[in-house]
N, C-alpha and C positions, 0 to 999 in steps of 0.2 A: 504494500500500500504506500503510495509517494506521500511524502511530509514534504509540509509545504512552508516554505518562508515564511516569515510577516507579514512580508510587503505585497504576495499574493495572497491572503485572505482578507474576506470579506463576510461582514457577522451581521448579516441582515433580519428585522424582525418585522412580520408581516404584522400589521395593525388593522384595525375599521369595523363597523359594526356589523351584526351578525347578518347573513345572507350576501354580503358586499366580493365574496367568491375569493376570498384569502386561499381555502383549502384547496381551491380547484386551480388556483392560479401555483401551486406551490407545484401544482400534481405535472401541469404541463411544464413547471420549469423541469420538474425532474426528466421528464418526457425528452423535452427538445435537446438538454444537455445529452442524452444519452443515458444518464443515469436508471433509466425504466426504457426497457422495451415495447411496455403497455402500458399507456396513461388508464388508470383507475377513475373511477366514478364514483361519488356520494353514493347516490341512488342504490349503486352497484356493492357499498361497505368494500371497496376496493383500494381507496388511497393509501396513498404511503404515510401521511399523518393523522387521518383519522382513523385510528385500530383497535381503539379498546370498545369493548362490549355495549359498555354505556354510551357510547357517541353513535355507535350502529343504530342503536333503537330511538336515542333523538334525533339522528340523523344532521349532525352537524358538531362542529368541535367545544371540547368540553375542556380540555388538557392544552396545552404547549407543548410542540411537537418538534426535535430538533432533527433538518436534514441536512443534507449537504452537495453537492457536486459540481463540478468543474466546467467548468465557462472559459476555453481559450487561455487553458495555462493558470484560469485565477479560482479557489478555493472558495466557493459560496455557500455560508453556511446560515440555513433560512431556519429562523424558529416558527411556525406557524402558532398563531395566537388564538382563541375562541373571542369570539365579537360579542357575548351577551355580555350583558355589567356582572350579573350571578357571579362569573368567573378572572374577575378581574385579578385576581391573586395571580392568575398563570401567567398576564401578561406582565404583569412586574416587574415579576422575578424575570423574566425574558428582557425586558428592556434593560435590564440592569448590565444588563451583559452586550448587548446591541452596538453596534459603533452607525448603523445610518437603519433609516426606519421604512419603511413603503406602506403608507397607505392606500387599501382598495376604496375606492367611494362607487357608490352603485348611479348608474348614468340614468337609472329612473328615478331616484330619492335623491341625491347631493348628498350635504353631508348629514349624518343624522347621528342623533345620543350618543353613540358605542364609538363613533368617529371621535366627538367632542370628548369624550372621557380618555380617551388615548391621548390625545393631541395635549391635554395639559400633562401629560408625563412625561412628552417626549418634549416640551417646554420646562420642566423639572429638570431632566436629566438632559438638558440641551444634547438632544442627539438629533444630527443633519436629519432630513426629512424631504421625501419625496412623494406625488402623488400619482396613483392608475386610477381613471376613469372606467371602470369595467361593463361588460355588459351594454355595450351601443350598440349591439343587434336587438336589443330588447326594442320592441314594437313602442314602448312610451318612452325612451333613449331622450335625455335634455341636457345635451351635452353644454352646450350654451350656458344653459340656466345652472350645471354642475359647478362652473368655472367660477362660474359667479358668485355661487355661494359660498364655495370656498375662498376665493379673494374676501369677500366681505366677514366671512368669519376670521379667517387667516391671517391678512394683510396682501396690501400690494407684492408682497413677496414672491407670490404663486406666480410662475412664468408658463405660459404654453408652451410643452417644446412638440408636441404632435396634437392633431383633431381627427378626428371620423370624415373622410370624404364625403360620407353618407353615412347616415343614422337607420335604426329599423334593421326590416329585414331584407333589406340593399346592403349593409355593410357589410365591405369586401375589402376595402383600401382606408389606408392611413397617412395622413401627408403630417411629415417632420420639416417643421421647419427652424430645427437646428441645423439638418445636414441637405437641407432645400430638396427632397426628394419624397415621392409618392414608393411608397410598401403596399402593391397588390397584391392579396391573398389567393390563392387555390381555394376549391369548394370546401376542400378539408383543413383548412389550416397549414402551416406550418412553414415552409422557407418561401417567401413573398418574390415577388419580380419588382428591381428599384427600376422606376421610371418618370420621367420629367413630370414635373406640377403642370396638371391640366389648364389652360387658360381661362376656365374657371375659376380657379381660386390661386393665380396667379398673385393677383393684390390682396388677397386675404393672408396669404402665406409670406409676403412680403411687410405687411405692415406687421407680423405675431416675430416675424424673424427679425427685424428694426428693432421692435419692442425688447427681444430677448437678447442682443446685442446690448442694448442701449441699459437694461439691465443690469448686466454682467458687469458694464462699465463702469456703471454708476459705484459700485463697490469695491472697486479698487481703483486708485489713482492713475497707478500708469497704466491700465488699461485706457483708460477715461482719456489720458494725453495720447494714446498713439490710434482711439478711437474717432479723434477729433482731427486729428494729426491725416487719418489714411482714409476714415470715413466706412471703417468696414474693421473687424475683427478678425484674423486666421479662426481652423479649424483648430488650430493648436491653445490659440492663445484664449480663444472660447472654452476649449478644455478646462486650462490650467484658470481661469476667473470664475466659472462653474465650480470646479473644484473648492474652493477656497469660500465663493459665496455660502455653497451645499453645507461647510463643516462650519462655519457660523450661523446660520440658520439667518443668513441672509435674502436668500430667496430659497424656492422648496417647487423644483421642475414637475410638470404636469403632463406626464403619459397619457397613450388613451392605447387600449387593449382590450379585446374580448380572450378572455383564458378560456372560456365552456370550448370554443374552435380553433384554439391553439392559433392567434392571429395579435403579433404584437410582443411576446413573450421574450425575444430573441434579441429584441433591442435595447427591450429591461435589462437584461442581465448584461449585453455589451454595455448600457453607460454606468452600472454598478459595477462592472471590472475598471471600467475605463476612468469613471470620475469619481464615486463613492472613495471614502476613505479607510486605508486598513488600519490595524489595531493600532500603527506606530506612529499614525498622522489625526488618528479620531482623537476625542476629547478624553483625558485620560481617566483614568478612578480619582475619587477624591477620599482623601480620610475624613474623619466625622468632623472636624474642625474646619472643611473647607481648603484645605491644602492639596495640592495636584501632586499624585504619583506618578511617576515615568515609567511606562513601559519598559522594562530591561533584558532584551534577547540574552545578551551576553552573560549575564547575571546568575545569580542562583535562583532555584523553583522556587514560586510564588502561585497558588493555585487560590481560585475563590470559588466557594460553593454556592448556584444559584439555584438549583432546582434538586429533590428525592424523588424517584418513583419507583416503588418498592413492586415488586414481581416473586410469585411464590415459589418459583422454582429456584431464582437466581437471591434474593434479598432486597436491599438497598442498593438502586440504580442511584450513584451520587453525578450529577451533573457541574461540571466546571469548567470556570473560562484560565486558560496559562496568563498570569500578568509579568511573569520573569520566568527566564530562564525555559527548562521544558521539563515535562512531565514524562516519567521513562517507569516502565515496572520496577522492583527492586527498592526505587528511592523510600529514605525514611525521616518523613518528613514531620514536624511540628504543629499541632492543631492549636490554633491559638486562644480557644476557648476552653478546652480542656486541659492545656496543656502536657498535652499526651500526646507520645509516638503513634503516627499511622505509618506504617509500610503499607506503597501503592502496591498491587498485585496486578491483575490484567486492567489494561486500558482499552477505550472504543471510542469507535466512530461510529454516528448514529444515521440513519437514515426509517426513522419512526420504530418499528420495532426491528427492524433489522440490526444488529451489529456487525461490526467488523474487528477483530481485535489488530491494533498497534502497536508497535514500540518503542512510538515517541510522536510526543505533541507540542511544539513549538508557542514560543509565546505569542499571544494575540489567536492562538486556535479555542476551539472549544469541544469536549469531548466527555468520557465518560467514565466512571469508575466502579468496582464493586466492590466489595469489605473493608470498607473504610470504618473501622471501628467507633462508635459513637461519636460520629459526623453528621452533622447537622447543614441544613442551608445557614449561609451569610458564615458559615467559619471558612479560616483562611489554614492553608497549610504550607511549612515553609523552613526553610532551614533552620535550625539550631541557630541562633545567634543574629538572624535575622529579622528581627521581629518587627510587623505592620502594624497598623489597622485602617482597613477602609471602612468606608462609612457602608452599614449593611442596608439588606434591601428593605426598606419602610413599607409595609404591609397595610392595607386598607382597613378602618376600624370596620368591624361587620353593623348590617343592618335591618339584620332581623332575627330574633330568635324562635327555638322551641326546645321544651322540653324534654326528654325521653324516659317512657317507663316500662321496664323490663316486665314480661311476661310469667318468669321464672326466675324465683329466690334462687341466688345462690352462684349470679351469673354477672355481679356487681365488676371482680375483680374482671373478669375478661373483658367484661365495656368500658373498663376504665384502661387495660391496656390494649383495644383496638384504638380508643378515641385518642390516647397518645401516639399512638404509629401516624393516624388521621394528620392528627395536628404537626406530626416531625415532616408531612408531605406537604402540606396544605400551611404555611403559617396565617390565613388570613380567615382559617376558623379560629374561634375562641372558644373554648372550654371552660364551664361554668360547675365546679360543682360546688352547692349551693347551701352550705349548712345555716344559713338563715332561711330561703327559701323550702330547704328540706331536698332538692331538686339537682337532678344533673342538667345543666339547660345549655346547649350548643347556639354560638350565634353566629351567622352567617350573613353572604352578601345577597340572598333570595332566596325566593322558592323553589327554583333551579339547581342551587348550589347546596340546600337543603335536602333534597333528593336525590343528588350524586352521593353525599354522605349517607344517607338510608341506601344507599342498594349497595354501598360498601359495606356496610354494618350488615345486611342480610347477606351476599354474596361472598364476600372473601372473611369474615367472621362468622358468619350464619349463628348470627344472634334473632333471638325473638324478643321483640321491642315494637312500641308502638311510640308515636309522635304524641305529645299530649301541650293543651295550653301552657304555658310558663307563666307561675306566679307573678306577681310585681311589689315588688321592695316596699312597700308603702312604708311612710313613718309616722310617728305619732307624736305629741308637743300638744302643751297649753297656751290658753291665751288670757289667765287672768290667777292674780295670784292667789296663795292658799294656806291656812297654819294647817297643819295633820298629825295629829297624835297617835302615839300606838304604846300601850305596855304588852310584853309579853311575859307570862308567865305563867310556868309551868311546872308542877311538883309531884313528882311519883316515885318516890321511894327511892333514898339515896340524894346525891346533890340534883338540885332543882335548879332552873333558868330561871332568868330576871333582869327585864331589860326594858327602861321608860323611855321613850325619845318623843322629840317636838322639832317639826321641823317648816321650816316656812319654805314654799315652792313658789317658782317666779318664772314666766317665761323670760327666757335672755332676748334682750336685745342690746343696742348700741350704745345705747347711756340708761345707764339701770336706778332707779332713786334709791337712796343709802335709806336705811333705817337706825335711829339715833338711837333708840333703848334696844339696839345689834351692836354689841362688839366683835368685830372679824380677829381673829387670833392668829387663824392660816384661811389661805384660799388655794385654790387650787383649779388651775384653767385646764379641762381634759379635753383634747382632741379623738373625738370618736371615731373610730376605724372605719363607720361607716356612714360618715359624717356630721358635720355639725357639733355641737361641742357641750360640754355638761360644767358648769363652776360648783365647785364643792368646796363649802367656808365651814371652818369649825367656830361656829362664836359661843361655844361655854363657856361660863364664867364661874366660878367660885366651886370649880369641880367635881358638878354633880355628873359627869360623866368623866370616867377618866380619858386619859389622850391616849392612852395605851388601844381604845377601843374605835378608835376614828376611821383605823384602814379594814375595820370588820364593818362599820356604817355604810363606807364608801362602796363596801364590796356589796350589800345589799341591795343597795342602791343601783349600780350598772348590772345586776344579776336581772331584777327588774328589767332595764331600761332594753335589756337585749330582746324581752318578749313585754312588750308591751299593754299594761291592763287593760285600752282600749281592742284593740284587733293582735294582738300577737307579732304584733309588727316594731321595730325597734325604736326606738324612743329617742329622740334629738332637741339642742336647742332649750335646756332646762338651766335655771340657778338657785340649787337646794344649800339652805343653811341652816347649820343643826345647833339651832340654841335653847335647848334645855331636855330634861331627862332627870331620870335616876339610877342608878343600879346597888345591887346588893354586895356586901364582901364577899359571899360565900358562892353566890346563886349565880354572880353574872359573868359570862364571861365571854370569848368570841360569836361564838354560836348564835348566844342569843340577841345582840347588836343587831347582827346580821340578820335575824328571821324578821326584829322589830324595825328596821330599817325598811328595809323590803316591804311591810305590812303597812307602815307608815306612809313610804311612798304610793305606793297602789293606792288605797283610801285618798292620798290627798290628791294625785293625781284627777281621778274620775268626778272629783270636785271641783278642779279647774277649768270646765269648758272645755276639756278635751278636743281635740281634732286632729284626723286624718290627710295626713300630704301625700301627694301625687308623684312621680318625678315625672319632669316638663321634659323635654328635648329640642332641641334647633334640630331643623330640618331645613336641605337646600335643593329644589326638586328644577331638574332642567326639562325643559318640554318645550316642543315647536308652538307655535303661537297660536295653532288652529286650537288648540287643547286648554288655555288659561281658563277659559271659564269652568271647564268642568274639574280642574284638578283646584280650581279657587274654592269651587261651590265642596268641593267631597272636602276638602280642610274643613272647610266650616262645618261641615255636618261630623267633625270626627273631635268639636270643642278645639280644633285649633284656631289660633290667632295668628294672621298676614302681619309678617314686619315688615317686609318689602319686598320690592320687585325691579329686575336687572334684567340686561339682554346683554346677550354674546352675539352677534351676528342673527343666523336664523333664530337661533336660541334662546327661549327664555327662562330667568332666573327667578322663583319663589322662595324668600324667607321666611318660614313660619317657625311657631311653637304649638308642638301637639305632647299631648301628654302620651305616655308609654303604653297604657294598654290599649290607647286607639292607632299604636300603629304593631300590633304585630302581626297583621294582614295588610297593611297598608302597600305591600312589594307588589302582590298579588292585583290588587286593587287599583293600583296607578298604571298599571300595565294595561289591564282591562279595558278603563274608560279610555288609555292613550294608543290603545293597539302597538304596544309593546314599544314607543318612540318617545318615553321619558326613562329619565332614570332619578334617583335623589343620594343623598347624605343625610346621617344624621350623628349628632353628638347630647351627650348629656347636657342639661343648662345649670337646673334648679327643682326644689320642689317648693310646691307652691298647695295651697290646700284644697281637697279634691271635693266636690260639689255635695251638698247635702245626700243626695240620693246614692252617689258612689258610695260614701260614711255608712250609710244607712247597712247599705249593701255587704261591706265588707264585715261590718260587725255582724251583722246575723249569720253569714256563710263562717266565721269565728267558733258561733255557739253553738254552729251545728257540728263542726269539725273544730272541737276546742287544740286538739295534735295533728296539727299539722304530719303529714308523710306519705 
């Protein structure tokens, strides 16, 4: 198997939203290069990147898929990405690794959601960016109106370097007007006849190629002098201004290709050998600080881990891109999280599930490893004495959960170690297990990516589990303050408890009023783990409680606050002060503090005006403009509140605040009304207090199910 330089690789990740023909565009690159003898078909469960089980039956990708093959000497290694948001963790970790991007856009939609959600990542991790217009045989083809959208979301950046002759089911030919030539197709696809621009679109291909000159110029100086200077640009010097605009992300070239008919394909790949940048000219890794690392051939092994995919016959597929030196079997290398020795054992090159084993992988390649001992994504592996750190791959917070509850006692530990393997492949699930809720509750990016986890869990664990609501954190707090007495006491033969306390409860807030017949002695500011915060003041005076008994009070008191006398829900936001009591010499002692504490606080508690808090979330929902009203009107019907609203180009931006348990179908829900062309975020904000009838609600489902489990 030929190892390839630096300087001829190239680490391409396909992007764009789902249907926009990524997979199928990958299938005939493999095709045209030679690397497949027979282009594969969705339809068919044929490709070379769609191959696992679960993408057969959605019929469309679900995973990041890493291929490869040779383009005239130069190394292309295409990660195919999945276009719905559910699976945004695939692409990620793929761009992380990426040195230039290629966007598919679908020539009858522009650009849409799953586009927009890439495109700010690949403006994150500034990586060069190129666009394919695909699908201009499709009978409602707007190549026009595609360009357009893209400029106006984009920026003037977007250059035409090719258009559709003809749109529909006429398209046969492609006019470039970088290299001023028409590419006519065969019925079937594949190697075209160049021949002079019809004088038809003579002036059309003259004013796109002006433009794209004028472009190019615009971005570097001395081109700009010798394009004013000669009035025309070479074919070379076009390259080398392209080149340099592309790895700034100064402008972002605009193909047009049909991949379903192999028409187009071939040009992609020659300006991604020819102008794309390899690993030693892209933008290079940074460390977590913002500091640039250098690529170093010469150097010693530097490996980053971006992607796991674990297979039952073989293990842990670890996926890594070389940033020094090369990766060879044998070496024994430094894992910089655990600090532990891995020896590499066989290496690969991937082409979906095919392997190839190697014996060596040069810097700026990307390839693949197995028994990398407790190796994780985002660890670095690296000589002895060598020590990095890049900045790891930032994983998307999930946004939406559910619970799971097992069918059969006795099967806890095995779904606690499937849902860890889940999460060592997957870091953009979250794992919840829930000792306040009682719950194991998984949270994800949809209902999509929701159900790739369940047919893991049934399939390669064959657990029996069912999905069930997921409780919600609610918390509990007063709103008026309270004195609450408690003696306890208790005598049955032998030593007896005895223990009086008085304590006055307060809700906290920002300036609290002193009370003058209260002397504070100690106070004590607790930050609660789950948040909001508790003041605990000792003001006894003339020692009718000893101080010896204050951290047996205290502990009462948060034993309480953990399960709350109103709904069993945790308790926040309290300022209790314990000034007065009694105890006995003989009778009292920790025990009883703590039962009278506890008893005290309940009692004065449910005399305070009790209430129940919600947790709020910010939500940031993108949706084409045809859809505002119905995604404004379902907010409001879910008790959320509009903060604002922003436009991106086509795109527009809604800020709102919905409370949590109106959105744990919300994924579901906004896809429906929006025929799957929005997407959202969300983040925790606040809790704020939840409406009479929720109160109502939560307490009695409390008393019917006083234990929670």
């Amino acid at each position: 198997m030929r190892v390839y330089p630096s300087s001829r690789i190239r680490n391409v990740v396909l992007l764009g939203h789902a249907g926009t023909g990524k997979t199928t565009l990958s299938e005939t690159m493999l095709f045209e290069s030679g690397s497949k003898q027979r282009r594969g078909s969705i339809d068919a469960c044929s490709t070379s990147s769609d191959y696992h089980e679960i993408e057969h039956e959605k019929g469309k990708s679900v995973f990041s898929t890493l291929l490869n093959l040779d383009w005239r000497g130069n190394k292309i290694n295409l990660i195919d990405t999945p276009g719905t948001s559910d699976y945004i963790g695939e692409v990620v970790g793929a761009l992380r690794v990426a040195d230039t991007a290629v966007f598919t856009l679908n020539a009858e939609y522009g650009i849409e959601v799953g586009t927009e959600l890439h495109w700010k990542y690949t403006q994150k991790y500034n990586i060069p960016s190129l666009l394919i217009v695909n699908k201009p045989d499709s009978s409602h083809s707007k190549f026009q109106q595609t360009v357009d959208m893209a400029r106006e979301r984009f920026g003037r950046g977007v250059v035409v370097v090719q258009y559709p002759y003809s749109e529909g089911e006429d398209f046969h030919a492609i006019i470039d007007v970088l290299k001023m030539t028409m590419y006519e197709f065969p019925e079937d696809g594949g190697k075209p006849d160049k021949l002079p621009i019809p004088d038809s679109h003579q002036a059309q291909a003259e004013l796109l190629h002006n433009e794209l000159i004028e472009s190019v110029a615009e971005n570097d100086e001395t081109l700009l002098d010798l394009y004013f200077e000669q009035g025309m640009l070479t074919e070379s010097q076009m390259r080398e201004g392209l080149q340099q605009a592309l790895l700034h992300r100064d402008l972002f070239p605009l193909f047009c290709c049909c991949a379903r008919r192999n028409m187009g394909t071939g040009r992609v790949m020659g300006f991604l050998g020819n102008v794309a940048p390899n690993p030693l000219e892209a933008n290079p890794p940074q460390s977590p600080e913002g500091r640039e690392i250098p690529l170093k051939p010469e150097g010693n092994p530097l490996m980053f881990i971006f992607k796991n995919s674990s297979e039952s016959h073989v293990g842990d597929m670890l996926y890594f891109k070389v940033y020094g030196g090369a990766a060879e079997p044998g070496l024994d290398l430094l894992n910089h999280s655990t600090e532990n020795t891995v020896r590499l054992s066989s290496l690969y090159l991937l082409n979906g599930d095919e392997r190839t084993e190697v014996n060596k992988i040069n810097t700026g390649d990307i390839g693949a490893a197995v028994k990398l001992k407790n190796t994780n994504i985002n660890d670095l592996l690296y000589t002895k004495g060598d020590a990095v750190d890049i900045d790891p791959i930032h994983f998307p917070r999930p946004i939406i959960r559910t619970a799971i509850k097992l069918k059969q006692d006795g099967e806890e530990d095995k779904l606690g170690t499937a849902l860890h393997q889940l999460q060592r492949e997957d870091p953009s699930l979250e794992v919840e297990h829930s000792k306040e809720l009682k719950q194991v509750i998984i949270h994800g990016q949809g209902e999509e990516h929701l159900a790739v986890i369940k047919h893991a869990l049934e399939h390669r664990f064959h657990l029996d589990f069912e999905f069930t609501e997921p409780r919600i954190p609610y918390r509990e707090t007063i709103t008026r303050a309270v004195r609450s007495h408690y003696k306890h006491k208790k005598q049955s033969g032998g030593a007896g408890q005895f223990a009086k306390i008085s304590l006055l409860m307060e809700p906290l807030r920002d300036s609290m009023p002193e009370h003058h017949e209260l002397k504070v002695r100690e106070e004590e500011e607790i930050d609660l783990e789950w948040g909001g915060k508790l003041v605990f003041r000792n003001c006894i005076v003339g020692g009718v409680i000893d101080n010896r008994f204050m951290p047996a009070i205290l502990k009462g008191i948060m034993e309480k606050m953990k399960n709350g006398p109103l709904s069993d829900c945790r308790v926040r936001d309290i300022r209790v002060s314990v000034y007065d009591g009694a105890m006995h010499s003989v009778d009292s002692n920790d025990a009883a503090f703590r039962t009278a504490a506890l008893m005290a606080f309940r009692d004065g508690f449910l005399k305070a005006a009790p209430k129940l808090l919600e947790p709020i979330y910010t939500i940031e929902v993108s949706v084409p403009a045809d859809y505002m009203g119905d995604v404004m009107g379902d907010i409001s019907t879910r008790r959320g509140q509009i903060l604002g609203m922003d436009s991106e180009g086509s795109i527009q931006k809604i800020q709102a605040q919905v409370p949590l348990e109106e959105l744990d179908h919300y994924a579901t829900r906004l896809k429906s009304i929006t025929q799957g062309s929005a997407g959202f975020m969300r983040e925790f904000s606040h809790y704020a207090q939840a409406p009479r009838d929720v109160q109502k609600r939560v307490m009695e489902q409390t008393q019917q199910q006083p234990e929670m489990g």
